[in-house]
C-alpha positions as CSV (number, residue, x, y, z in Angstrom):
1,X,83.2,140.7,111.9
2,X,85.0,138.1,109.9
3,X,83.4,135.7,107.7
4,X,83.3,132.0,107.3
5,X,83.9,129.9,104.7
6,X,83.3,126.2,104.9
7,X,84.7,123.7,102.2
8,X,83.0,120.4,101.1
9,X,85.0,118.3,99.0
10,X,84.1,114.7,97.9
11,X,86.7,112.4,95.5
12,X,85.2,109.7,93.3
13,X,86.4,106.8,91.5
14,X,84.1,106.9,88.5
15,X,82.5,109.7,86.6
16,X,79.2,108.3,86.8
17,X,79.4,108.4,90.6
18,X,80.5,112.2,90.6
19,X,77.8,113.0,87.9
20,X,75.0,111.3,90.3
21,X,76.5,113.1,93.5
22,X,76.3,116.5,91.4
23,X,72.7,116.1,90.4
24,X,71.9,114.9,93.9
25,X,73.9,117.9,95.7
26,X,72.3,120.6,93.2
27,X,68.8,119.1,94.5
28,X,69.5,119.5,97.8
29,X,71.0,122.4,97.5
30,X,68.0,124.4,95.9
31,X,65.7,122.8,98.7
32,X,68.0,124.2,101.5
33,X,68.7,127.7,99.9
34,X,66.0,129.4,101.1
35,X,66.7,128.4,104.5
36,X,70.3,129.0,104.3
37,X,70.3,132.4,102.9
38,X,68.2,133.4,105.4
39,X,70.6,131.8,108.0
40,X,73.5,134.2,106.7
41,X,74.6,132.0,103.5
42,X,76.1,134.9,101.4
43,X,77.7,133.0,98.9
44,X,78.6,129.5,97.3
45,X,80.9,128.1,94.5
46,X,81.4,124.8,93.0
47,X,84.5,123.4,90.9
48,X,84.6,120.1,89.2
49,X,88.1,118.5,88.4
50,X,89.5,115.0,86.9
51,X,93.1,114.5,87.6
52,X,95.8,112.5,85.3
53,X,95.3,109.2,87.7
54,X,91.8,109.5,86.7
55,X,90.5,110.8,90.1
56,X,87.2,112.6,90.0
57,X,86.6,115.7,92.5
58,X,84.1,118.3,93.3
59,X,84.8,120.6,95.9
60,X,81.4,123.1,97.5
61,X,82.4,126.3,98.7
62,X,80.1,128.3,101.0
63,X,80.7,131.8,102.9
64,X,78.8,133.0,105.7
65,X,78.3,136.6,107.0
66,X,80.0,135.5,110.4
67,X,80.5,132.6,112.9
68,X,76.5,132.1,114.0
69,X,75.5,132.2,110.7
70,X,78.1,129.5,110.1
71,X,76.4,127.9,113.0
72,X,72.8,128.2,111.9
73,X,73.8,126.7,108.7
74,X,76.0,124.0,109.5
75,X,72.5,122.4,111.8
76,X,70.6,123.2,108.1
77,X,72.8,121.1,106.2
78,X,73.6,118.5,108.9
79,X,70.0,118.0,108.6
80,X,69.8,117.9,104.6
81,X,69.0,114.3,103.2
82,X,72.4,114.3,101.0
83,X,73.7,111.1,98.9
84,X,75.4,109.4,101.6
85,X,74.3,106.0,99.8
86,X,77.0,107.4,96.9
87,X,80.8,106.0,97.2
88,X,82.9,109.0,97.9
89,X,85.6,110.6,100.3
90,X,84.8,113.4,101.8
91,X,86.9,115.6,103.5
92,X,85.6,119.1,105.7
93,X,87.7,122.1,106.3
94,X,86.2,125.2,107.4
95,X,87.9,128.6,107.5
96,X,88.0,132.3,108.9
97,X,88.4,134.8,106.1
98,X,91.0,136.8,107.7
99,X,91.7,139.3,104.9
100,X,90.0,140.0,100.9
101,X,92.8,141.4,98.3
């Protein structure tokens, strides 16, 4: 069965925005674990990066064991109170893990 992996990644124009989106995000994040994990969450990363034009990213990676626990978990965090009151641009891609070297 091939796993998911879905890709959250939010740009922000100050750093005080993406330091209030990160603390907000961990939050969440902890409160929604539980739930996730047992949904089929097996995995998560998070990168941080500022760019030369000053641009400030942070980009959420999580894998699931397969596509309904992708499913399960996608209603979890649909359903999450994130920081939506934040300035950001977010952009979703989600993608089948067709091969591990």
């Amino acid at each position: 069965m091939a796993k998911y992996m879905w890709c959250a990644n939010h740009s922000f124009n100050s750093m005080e925005d993406l330091n209030k989106h990160l603390e907000r995000d961990e939050k969440v994040m902890i409160d929604i674990l539980p739930q996730l994990k047992k949904a089929g969450l097996t995995d998560t990363k998070r990168g941080i990066r500022v760019d030369e034009k000053g641009k400030f990213s942070h980009q959420g990676v999580l894998i699931f064991n397969d596509k309904a626990a992708y499913e399960a978990c996608m209603k979890i965090i649909q359903d999450a109170d994130w920081d939506d009151e934040i300035l950001k641009k977010n952009r979703y891609e989600t993608f089948v893990l067709d091969h591990e070297l």
